[in-house]
C-alpha positions as CSV (number, residue, x, y, z in Angstrom):
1,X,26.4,-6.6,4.8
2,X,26.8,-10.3,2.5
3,X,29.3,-12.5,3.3
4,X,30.9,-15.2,2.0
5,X,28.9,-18.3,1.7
6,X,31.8,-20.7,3.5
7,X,31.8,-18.3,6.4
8,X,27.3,-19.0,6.4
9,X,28.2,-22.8,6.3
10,X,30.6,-22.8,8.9
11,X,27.5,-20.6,11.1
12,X,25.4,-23.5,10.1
13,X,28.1,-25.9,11.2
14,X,28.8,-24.5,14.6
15,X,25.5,-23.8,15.5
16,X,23.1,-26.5,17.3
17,X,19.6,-25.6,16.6
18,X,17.9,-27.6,19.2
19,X,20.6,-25.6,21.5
20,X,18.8,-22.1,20.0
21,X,15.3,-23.2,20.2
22,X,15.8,-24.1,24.1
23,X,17.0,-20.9,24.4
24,X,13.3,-19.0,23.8
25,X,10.9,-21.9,24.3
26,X,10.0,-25.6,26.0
27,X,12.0,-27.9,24.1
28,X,10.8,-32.0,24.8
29,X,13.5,-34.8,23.4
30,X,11.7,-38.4,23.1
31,X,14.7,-40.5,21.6
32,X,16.2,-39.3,18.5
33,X,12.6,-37.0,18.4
34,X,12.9,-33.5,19.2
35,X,10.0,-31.6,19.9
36,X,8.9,-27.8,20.9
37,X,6.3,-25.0,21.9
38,X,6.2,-23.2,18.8
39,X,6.8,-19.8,19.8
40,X,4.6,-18.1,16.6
41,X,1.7,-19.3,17.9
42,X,-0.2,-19.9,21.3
43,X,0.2,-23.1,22.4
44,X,0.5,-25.7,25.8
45,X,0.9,-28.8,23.6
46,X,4.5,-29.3,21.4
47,X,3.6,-29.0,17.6
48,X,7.1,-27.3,16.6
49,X,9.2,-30.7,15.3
50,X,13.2,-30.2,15.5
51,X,15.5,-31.6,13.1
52,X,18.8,-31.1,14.6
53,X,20.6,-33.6,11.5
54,X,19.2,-31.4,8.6
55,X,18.5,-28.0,10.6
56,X,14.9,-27.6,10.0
57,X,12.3,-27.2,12.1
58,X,8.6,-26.8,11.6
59,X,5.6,-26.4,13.1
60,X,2.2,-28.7,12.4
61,X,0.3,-26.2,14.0
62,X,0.9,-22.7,12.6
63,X,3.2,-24.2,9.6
64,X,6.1,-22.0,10.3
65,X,9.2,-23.5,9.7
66,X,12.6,-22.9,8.4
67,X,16.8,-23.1,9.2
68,X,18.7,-21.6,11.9
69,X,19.0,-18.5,10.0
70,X,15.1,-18.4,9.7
71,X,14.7,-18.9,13.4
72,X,16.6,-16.0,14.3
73,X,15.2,-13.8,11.7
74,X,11.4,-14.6,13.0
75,X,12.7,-14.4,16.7
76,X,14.7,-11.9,16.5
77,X,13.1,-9.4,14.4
78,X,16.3,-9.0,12.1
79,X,17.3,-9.6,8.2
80,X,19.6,-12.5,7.1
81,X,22.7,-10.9,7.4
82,X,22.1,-9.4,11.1
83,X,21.0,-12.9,12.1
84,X,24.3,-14.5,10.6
85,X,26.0,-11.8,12.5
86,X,24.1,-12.9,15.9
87,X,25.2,-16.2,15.2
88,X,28.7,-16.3,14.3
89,X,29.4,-14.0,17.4
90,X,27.7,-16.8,19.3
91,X,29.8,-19.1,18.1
92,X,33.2,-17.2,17.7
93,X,33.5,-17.0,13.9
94,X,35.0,-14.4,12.0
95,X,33.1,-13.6,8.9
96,X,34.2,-12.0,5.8
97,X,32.7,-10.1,3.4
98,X,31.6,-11.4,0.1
99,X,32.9,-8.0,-2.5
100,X,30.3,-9.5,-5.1
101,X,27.4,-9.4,-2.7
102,X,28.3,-6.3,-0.7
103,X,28.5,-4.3,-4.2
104,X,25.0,-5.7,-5.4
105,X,23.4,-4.7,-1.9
106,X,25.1,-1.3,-1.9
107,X,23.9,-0.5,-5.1
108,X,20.6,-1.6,-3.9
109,X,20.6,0.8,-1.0
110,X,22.0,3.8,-3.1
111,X,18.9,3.2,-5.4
112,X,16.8,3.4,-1.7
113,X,18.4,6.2,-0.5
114,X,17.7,8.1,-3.8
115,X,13.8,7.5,-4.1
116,X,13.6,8.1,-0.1
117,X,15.4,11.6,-1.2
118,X,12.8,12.2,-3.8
119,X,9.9,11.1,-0.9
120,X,11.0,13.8,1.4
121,X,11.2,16.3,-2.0
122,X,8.2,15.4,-3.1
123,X,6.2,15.3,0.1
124,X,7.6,19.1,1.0
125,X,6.8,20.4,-2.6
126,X,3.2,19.5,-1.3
127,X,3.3,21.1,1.9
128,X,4.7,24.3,0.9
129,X,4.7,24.5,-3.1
130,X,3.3,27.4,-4.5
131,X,2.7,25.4,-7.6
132,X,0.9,22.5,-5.3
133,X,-2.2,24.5,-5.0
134,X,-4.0,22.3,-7.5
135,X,-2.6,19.1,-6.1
136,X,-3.7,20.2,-1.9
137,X,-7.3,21.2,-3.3
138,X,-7.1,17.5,-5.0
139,X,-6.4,15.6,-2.2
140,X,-8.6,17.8,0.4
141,X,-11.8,16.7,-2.2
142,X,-10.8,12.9,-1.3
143,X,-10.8,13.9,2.5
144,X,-7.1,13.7,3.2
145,X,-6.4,15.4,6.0
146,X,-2.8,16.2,6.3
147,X,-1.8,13.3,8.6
148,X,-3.4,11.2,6.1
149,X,-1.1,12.4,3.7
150,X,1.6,12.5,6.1
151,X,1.6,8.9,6.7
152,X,1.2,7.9,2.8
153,X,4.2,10.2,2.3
154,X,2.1,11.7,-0.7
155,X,3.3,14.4,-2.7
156,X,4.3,16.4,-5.7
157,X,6.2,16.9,-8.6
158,X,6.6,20.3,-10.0
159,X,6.5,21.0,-13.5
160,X,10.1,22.4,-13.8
161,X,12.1,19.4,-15.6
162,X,15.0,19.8,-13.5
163,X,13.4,20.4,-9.7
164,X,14.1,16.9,-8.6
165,X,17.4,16.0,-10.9
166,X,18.8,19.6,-8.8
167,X,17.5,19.0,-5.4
168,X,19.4,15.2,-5.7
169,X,22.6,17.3,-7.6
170,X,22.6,18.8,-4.5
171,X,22.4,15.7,-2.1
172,X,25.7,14.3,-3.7
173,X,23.2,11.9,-6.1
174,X,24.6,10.8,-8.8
175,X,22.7,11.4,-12.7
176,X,23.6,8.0,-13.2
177,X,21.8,6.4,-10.2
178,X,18.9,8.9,-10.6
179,X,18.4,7.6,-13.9
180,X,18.5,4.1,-12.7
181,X,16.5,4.2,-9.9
182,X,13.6,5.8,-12.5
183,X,13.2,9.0,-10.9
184,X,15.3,11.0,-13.9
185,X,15.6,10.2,-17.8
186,X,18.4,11.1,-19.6
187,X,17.6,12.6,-23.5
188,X,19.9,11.8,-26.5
189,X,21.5,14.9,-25.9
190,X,23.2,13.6,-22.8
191,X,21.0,16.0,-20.6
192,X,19.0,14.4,-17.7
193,X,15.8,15.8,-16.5
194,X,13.2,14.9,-14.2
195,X,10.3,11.5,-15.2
196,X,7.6,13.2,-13.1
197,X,6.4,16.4,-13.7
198,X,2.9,17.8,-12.8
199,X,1.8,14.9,-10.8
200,X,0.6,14.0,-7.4
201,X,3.0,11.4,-5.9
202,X,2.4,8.0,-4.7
203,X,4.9,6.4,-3.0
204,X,5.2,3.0,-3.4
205,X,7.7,1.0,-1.2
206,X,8.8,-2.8,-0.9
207,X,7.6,-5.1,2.3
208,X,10.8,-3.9,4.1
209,X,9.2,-0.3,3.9
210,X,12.5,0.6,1.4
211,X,11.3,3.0,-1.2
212,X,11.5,1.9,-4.7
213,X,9.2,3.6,-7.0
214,X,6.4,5.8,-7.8
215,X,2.5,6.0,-8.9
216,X,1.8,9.8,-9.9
217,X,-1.5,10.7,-11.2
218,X,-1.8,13.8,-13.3
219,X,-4.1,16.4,-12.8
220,X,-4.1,19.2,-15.9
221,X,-2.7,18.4,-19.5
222,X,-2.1,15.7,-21.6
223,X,-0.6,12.1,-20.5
224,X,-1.6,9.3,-19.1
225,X,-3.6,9.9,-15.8
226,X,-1.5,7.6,-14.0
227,X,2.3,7.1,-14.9
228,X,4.5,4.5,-12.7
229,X,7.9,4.2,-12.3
230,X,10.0,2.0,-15.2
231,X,11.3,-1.2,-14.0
232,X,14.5,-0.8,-11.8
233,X,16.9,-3.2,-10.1
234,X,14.6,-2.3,-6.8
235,X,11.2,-2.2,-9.0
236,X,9.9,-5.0,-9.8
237,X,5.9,-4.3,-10.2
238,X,5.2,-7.9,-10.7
239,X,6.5,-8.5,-7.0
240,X,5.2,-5.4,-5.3
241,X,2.2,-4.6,-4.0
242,X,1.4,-0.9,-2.9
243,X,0.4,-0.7,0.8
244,X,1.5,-3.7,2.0
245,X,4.4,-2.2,4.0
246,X,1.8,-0.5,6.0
247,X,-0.9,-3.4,6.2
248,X,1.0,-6.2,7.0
249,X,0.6,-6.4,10.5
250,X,-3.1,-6.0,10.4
251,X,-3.1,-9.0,7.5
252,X,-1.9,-11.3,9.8
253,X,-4.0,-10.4,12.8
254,X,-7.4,-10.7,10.9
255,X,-6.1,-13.2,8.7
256,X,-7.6,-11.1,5.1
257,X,-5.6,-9.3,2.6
258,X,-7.9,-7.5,0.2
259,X,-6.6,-6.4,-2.6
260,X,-8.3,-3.2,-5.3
261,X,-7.3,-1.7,-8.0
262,X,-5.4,1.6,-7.3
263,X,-3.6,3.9,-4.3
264,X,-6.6,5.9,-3.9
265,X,-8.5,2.4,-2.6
266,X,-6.4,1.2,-0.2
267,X,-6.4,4.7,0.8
268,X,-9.9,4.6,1.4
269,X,-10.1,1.0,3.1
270,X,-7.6,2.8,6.0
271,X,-10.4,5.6,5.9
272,X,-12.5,3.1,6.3
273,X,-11.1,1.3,9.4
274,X,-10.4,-1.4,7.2
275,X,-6.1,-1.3,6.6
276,X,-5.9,-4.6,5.0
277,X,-5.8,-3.2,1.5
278,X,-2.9,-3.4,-1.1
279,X,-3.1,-2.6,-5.1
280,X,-1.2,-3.8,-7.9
281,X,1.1,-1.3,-9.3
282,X,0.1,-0.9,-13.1
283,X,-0.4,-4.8,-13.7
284,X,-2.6,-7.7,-13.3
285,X,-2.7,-9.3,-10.9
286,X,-0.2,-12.3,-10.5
287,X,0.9,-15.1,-9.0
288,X,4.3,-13.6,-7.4
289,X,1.7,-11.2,-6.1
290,X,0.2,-14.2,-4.6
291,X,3.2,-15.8,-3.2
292,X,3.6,-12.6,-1.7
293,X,0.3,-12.5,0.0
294,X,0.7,-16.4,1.0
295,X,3.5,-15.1,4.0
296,X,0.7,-13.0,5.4
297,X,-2.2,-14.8,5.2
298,X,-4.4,-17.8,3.6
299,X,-7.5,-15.6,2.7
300,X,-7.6,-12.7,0.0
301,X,-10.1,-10.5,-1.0
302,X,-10.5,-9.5,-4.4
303,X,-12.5,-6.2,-4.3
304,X,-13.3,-4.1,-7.4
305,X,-16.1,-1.7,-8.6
306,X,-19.3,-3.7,-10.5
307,X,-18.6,-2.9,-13.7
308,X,-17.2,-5.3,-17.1
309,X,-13.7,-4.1,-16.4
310,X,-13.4,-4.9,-12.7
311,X,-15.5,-8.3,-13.1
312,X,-12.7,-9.1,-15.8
313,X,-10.2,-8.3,-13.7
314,X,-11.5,-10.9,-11.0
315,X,-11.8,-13.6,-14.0
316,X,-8.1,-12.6,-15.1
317,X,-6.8,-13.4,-11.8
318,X,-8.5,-16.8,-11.5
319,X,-7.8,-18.3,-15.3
320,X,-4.1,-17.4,-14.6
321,X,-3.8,-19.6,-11.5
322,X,-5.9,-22.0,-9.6
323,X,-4.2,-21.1,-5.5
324,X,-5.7,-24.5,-3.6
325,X,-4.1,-23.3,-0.6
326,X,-5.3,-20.0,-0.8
327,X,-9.3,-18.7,0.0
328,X,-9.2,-16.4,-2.8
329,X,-12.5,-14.7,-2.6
330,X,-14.4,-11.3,-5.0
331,X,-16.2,-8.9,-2.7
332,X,-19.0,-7.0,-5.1
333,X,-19.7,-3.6,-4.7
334,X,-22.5,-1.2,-6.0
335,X,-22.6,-0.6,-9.7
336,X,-20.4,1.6,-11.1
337,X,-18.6,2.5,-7.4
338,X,-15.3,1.2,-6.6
339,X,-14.1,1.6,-2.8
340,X,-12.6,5.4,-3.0
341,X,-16.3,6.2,-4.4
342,X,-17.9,4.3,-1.5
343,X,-16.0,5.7,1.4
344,X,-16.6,9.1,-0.3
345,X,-20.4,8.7,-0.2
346,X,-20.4,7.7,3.4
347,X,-20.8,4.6,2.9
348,X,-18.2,2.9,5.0
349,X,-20.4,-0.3,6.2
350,X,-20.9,-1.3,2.8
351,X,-17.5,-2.2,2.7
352,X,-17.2,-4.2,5.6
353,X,-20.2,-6.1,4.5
354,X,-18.7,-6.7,0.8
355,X,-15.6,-8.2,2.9
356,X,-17.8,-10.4,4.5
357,X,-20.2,-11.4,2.1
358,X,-17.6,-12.2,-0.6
359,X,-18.1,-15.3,-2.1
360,X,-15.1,-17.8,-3.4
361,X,-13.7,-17.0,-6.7
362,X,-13.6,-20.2,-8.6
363,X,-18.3,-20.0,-7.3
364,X,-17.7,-16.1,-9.2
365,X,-16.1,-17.1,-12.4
366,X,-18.9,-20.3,-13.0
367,X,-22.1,-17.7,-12.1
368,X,-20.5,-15.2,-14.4
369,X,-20.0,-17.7,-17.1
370,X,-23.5,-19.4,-16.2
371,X,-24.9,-15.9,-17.2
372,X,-23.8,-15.9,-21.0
373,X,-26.7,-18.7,-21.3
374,X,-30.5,-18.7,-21.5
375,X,-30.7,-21.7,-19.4
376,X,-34.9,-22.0,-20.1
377,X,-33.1,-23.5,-23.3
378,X,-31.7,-27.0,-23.7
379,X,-28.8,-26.4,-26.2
380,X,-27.8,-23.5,-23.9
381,X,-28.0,-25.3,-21.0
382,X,-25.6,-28.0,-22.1
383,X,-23.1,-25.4,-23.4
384,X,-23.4,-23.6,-19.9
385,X,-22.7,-27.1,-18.6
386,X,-19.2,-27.4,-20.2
387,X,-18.3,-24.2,-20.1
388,X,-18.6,-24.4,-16.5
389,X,-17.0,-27.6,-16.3
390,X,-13.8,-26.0,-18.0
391,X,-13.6,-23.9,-14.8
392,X,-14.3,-26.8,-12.1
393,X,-12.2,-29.3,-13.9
394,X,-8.8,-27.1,-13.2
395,X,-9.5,-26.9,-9.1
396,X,-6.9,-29.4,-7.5
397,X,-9.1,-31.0,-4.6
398,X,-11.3,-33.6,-5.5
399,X,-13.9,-32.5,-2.9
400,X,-14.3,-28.9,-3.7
401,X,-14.6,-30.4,-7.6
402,X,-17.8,-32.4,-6.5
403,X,-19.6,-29.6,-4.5
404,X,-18.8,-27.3,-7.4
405,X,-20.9,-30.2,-9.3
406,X,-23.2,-30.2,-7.4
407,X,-23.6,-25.9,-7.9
408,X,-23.5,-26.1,-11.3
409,X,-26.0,-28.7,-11.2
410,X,-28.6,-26.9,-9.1
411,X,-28.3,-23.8,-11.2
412,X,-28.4,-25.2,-14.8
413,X,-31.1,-28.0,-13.5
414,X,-28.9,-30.3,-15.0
415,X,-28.7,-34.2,-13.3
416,X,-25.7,-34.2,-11.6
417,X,-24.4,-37.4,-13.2
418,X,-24.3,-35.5,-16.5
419,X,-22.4,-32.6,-14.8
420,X,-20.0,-34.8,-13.0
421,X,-19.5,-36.4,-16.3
422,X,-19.0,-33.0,-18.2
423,X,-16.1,-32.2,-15.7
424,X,-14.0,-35.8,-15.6
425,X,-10.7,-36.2,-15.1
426,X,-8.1,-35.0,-12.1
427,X,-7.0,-31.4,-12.2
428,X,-3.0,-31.6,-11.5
429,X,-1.7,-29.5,-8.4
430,X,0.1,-26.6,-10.1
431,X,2.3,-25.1,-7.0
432,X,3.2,-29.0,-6.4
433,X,3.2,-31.5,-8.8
434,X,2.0,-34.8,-8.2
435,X,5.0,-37.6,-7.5
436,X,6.0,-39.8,-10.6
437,X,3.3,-42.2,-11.4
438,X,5.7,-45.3,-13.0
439,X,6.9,-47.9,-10.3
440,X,9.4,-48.2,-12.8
441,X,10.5,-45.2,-13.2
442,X,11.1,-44.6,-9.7
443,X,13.1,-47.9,-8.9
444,X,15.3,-48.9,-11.9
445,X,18.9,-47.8,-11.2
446,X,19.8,-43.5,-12.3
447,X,21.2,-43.5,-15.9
448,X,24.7,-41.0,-16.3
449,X,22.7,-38.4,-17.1
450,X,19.9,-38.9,-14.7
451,X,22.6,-38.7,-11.9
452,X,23.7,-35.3,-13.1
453,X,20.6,-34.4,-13.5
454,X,19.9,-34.7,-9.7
455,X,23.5,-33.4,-9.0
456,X,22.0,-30.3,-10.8
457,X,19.0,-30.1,-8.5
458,X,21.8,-30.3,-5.5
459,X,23.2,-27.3,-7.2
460,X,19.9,-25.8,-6.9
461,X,19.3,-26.7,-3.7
462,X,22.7,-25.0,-2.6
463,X,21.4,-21.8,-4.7
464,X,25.3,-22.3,-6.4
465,X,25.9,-19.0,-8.1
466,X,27.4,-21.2,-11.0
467,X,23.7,-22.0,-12.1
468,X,21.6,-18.6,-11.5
469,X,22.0,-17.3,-14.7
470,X,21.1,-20.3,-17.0
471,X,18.0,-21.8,-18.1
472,X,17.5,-24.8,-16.7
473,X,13.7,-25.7,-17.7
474,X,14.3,-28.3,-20.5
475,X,16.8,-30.1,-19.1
476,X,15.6,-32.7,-16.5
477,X,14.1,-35.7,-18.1
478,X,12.6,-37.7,-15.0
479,X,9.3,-36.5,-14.2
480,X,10.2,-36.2,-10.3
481,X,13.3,-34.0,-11.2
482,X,11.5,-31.8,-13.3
483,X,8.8,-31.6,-10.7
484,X,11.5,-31.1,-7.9
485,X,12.6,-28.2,-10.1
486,X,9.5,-26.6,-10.5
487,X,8.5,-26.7,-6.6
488,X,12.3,-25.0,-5.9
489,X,13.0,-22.7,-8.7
490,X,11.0,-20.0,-7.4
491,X,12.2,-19.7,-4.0
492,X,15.9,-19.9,-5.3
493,X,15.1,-17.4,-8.1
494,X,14.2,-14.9,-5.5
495,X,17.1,-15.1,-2.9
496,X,20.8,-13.2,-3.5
497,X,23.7,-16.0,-5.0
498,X,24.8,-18.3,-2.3
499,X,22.0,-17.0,0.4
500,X,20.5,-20.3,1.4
501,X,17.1,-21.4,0.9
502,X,14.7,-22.0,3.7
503,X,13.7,-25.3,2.7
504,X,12.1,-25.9,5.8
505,X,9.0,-24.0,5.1
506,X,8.9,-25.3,1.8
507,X,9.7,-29.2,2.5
508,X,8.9,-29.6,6.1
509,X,5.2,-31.1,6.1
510,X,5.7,-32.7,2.3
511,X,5.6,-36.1,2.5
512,X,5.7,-36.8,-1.2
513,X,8.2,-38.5,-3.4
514,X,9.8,-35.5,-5.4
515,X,10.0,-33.5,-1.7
516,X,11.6,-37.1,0.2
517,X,13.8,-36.7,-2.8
518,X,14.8,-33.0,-2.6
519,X,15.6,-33.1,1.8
520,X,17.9,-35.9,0.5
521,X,19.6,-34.2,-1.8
522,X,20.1,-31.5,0.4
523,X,21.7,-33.2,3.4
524,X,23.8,-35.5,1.3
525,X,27.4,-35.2,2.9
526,X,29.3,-35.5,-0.5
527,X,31.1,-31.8,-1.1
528,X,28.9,-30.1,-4.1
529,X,30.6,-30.7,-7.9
530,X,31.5,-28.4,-10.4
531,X,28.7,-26.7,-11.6
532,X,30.0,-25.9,-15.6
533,X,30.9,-30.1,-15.4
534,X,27.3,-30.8,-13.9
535,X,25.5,-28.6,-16.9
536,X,28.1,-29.5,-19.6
537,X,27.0,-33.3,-18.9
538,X,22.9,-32.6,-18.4
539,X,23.2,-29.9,-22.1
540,X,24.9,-32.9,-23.9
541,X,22.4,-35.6,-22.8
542,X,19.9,-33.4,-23.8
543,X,21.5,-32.5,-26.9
544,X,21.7,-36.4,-27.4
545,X,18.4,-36.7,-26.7
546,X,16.9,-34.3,-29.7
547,X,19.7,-35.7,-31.9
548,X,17.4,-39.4,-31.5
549,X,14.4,-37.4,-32.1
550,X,15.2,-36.1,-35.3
551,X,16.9,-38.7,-36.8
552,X,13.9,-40.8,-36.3
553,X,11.8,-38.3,-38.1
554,X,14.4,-38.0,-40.9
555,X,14.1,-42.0,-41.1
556,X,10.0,-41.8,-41.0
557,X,9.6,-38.7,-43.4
558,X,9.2,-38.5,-47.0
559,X,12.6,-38.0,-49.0
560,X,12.9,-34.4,-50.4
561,X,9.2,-33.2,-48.8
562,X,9.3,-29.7,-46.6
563,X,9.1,-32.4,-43.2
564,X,12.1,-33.7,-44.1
565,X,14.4,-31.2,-45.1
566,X,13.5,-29.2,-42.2
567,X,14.5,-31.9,-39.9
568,X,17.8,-33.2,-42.0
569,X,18.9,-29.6,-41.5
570,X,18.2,-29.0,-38.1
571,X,19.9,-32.7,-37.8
572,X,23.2,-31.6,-39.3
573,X,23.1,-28.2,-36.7
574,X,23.0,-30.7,-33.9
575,X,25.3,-33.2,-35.3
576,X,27.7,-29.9,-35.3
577,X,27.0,-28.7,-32.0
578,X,27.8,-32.5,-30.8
579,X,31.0,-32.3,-32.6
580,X,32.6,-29.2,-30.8
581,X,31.0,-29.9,-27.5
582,X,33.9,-32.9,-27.7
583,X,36.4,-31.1,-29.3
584,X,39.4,-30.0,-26.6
C-alpha cells in the first residue's frame, strides 16, 4: 500500500525517534548527545549516535544508519509501507492512500503474480511433462537432485507457442500483462504466443524473492543457448543479480559475495557448500550490481574460469569502476574450468581455496598487464611501467597507490622513484567527490541562480515528484552542488516519487563540505518551493550561461569561417529560446 507523502511527514512529525530506539535497546542522553547500543551488531559500549532534531541515527561501529522509517524496517523485519503503517497507528494518524502510487505498485505486483504463475507452470511441466524428458536427463547430468531443483524453482517450457499464454488465459491473466511482464510476445497479427519455448527455466527473482524474469537455456535446435527475459517494469538486469534472494543471509554472515558468470555456477557453489554465489543476468558486470552487493557486504569475489574471456571479464569490471570501499577480489581457477566444471569433477576444495587465495583486483589487472611485456627488455620495461601506472593512478587512497608502487616496482625492477613518478597525481574519489577546493568559492555570498540551484538540491533531497523525470546533470554550476548531486542522485533515482530517502546511511559519518551542506539543506524549516519555478530559474541561468559562451566565440572567431557560423547560428537558437522563456 503507498500513501500520500503529507500523511509520511506528519508520521515523521509525531514520532520521536529517541522515544523508538528506547523502546528495543539502552539508550544513554549526555546533554543535547544522544547515544545507543546499536542493536545490528554485538556491542556493551554505545556506538549508535541519535539525532532526535534531523531523525537520523547511525552507528560508528557497524555503519548502519538511517530515519525512523529505516529503524523500523531493520527492526522490524517489514517494507516501507508496513513500517509507516506501524507508526502512524502508534501515533494515531490516519493515512490515505496515494491513487498514483497505489496504481504503480499494483501494476508491479500483477507483473509478480504473473511470472510466479509461470514459476509454478514451468516447474510442473518439468516434473511431469512428457516432453521434459530431455530437459530431466539435462539436469540429472549436472547432479540435480530434485530438491535441488525444487528449491531453484527450475523448469520448462514446452515447445507448444501457446502452453503458457493458455495456462495464464486460464488464471484470469491478462495478454496485455503477459506481454509486459516478458513471458508472452505479441506478433503483428495481433496474436500473442509464448517467448520461451524448448528451454530449461531459470528463474530469476529480485532481493525481495518477487519473481521478475527468466534465464532459459536451450537444449536441441537453433537459438541462442541462453535467452533472458526483455527488460520489464520489474526487470531491470542491470540491477539484478541471480541468486541473491537465496544467498543473502549467508553474505552477511561470512561477510563474501562471490559473484560467476551464469545460473549453473551459483548452482554449483550451493553444491559446493559454498551459497554465497550470484551471477549477472546477461550483462557485465556493473556498478548498480555493486551498490547492490555494498548492503550485504564489503568483500566480493570475482570468480570466473581461466580462460581470455573470463580474465576479460575481471578487467571489464575493474576499468568501469574503481570501489575504494569495497575488497573487490578475482579468485583463479584451473584452465579452461569454470565452477559448474569443478564441482562436477569432484573437485569441491578447489573452490574453497580459490575463495581464499583470491588476490585484489586492482594487484590482477597490473600482473595481467605486466605480462604483455618482455620485461628482460628496457623499452618494454618502461612501457610496462606506465601502463601499469594508468591502473594505480585511478585508486582513490593514497596508501594503497604507494604499495601498489612499490609492486610494480619489484616486478618490473624498476627504482621506485621512477615508478612513483610514472603514477603522479591524486586519483579523485568517484562514489564521493572531493569538497570544493576555492576558499572563495565556498564563502562569497550565493548568486540568484546559485540559490536556486541549491533550492533544487532540496527538491532532490525531498525526492519531489516535480523533478524525477528531468535531467538535471548540466545544471548546477558550483562545484559542491554538482558534487552534492552526484553523491544523491542515485539513491533518489531508485526510490518510488515522494518515498523519502534514507540519508542517514548515506550522510551520517560524512564530515565533508558538500555532505555538511546536503544535512542542511535537508532540515531547513522553510516549506519546499515550486519545483517548475525552481527549474524554470536554474534552465534560464544555464541558458544565460551558454548564451556568454558563444557570443564570446562569435567575437574571437574568424568572420565568415565554418567556427563562426556554427556558433552565430547556434547563438541566434539561444537568443530565441531566451526570448519565449520571457514571453507570458
Amino acid at each position: 500500500m503507498a500513501y500520500q507523502r503529507d500523511d509520511i511527514e506528519r508520521v515523521r512529525d509525531s514520532t520521536d525517534l529517541v522515544e523508538l530506539v528506547g523502546e528495543v535497546t539502552k539508550v544513554r542522553r549526555s546533554g543535547r548527545s544522544v547515544m545507543a547500543v546499536c542493536p545490528f551488531h554485538q556491542e556493551k559500549t554505545p556506538s549508535m549516535s541519535v539525532d532526535p532534531a534531523r531523525g537520523l541515527y547511525h552507528c560508528f561501529g557497524c555503519g548502519k544508519g538511517g530515519d525512523l522509517f529505516q529503524f523500523i524496517q531493520e527492526t522490524q523485519g517489514l517494507d516501507f509501507s508496513d513500517a509507516v503503517e506501524l507508526l502512524a497507528r502508534r501515533s494515531g494518524i490516519t493515512l490515505h492512500r496515494d491513487p498514483d502510487a497505489a496504481k504503480r505498485r499494483d501494476r508491479r505486483q500483477a507483473l509478480v503474480d504473473a511470472t510466479d504463475k509461470a514459476v509454478e507452470f514451468y516447474s510442473e511441466r518439468l516434473k511431469s511433462g512428457r516432453d521434459a524428458g530431455s530437459a530431466r536427463s539435462y539436469l540429472r547430468s549436472r547432479g540435480y537432485e530434485s530438491d535441488l531443483v525444487e528449491q531453484f524453482k527450475i523448469g520448462f517450457s514446452p515447445e507448444d507457442g501457446n502452453a503458457l499464454v493458455g495456462h495464464l488465459k486460464r488464471a484470469k491473466v491478462g495478454e496485455e500483462v503477459a506481454v509486459t511482464a516478458g513471458l508472452a510476445i505479441r506478433a503483428r497479427s495481433g496474436r500473442v504466443f509464448d517467448r520461451f519455448r524448448g528451454r530449461v527455466m531459470f528463474p530469476i527473482f529480485d532481493v525481495r524473492g518477487d519473481a521478475v524474469g527468466f534465464g532459459a537455456r536451450l537444449l536441441d535446435g537453433e537459438g541462442p543457448k541462453y535467452l533472458n527475459s526483455p527488460e520489464t517494469p520489474i526487470y531491470h538486469k542491470s540491477r539484478l543479480l541471480y541468486g541473491l534472494n537465496w544467498a543473502k543471509s549467508d553474505i552477511v554472515r561470512q561477510g563474501t559475495a562471490v559473484v560467476v558468470e551464469g545460473y549453473t555456477d551459483v548452482i554449483a557453489l550451493h553444491l559446493a557448500g559454498k551459497p554465497l554465489a550470484v551471477a549477472t543476468c546477461g550483462t557485465a558486470l556493473g556498478e548498480e550490481h555493486l551498490d547492490l552487493l555494498r548492503r550485504f557486504t564489503e568483500r566480493v569475489v570475482l570468480m570466473f574460469d581461466s580462460d581470455e574471456a573470463g580474465a576479460g571479464a575481471s578487467v571489464r569490471g575493474f576499468e568501469r569502476s574503481v570501489p575504494g570501499d569495497l575488497d573487490l577480489r578475482v579468485a583463479r581457477l584451473p584452465d579452461g574450468k569454470d565452477p559448474a566444471d569443478v564441482v562436477a569433477a569432484g573437485d569441491v576444495a578447489v573452490l574453497a581455496e580459490a575463495i581464499e587465495e583470491s588476490v585484489p583486483l586492482l594487484q590482477f589487472r597490473i600482473v595481467r598487464e605486466l605480462e604483455r611485456f618482455d620485461l628482460t627488455e628496457p623499452e618494454a620495461r618502461g612501457r610496462a611501467v606506465r601502463a601499469a601506472a594508468e591502473f594505480v593512478r585511478k585508486h582513490p587512497d593514497s596508501v594503497t597507490r604507494h604499495e601498489y608502487a612499490v609492486f610494480v616496482a619489484r616486478r618490473t625492477g624498476v627504482d621506485l622513484d621512477v615508478v612513483t613518478a610514472a603514477i603522479g597525481g591524486r586519483a579523485v574519489k568517484r562514489r564521493r567527490p572531493p569538497p570544493v577546493e576555492d576558499p572563495a568559492v565556498r564563502t562569497r555570498p550565493l548568486t540568484g541562480a546559485e540559490k536556486a540551484e541549491r533550492e533544487l538540491l532540496r527538491l532532490l533531497l525531498a525526492n519531489d515528484p516535480g523533478i524525477r523525470d528531468l535531467d538535471l546533470t548540466e545544471l548546477f554550476t558550483r562545484p559542491d552542488h554538482r558534487a552534492g548531486f552526484e553523491m544523491i542522485a542515485p539513491m533518489i533515482g531508485a526510490l518510488d516519487p515522494g518515498e523519502p530517502p534514507a540519508l542517514g546511511s548515506l550522510l551520517g559519518d560524512d564530515e565533508s563540505d558538500v555532505a555538511i551542506m546536503l544535512r542542511g539543506l535537508a532540515f531547513l524549516d522553510r516549506p519546499l518551493p515550486e519545483a517548475a519555478e525552481v527549474v524554470e530559474r536554474v534552465q534560464v541561468a544555464a541558458l544565460d550561461r551558454r548564451i556568454d559562451q558563444v557570443e564570446r566565440v562569435v567575437e574571437a572567431a574568424i568572420a565568415d569561417s565554418e567556427e563562426y557560423s556554427s556558433a552565430y547560428a547556434e547563438l541566434i537558437a539561444l537568443q530565441r529560446e531566451r526570448r519565449e522563456r520571457q514571453e507570458p
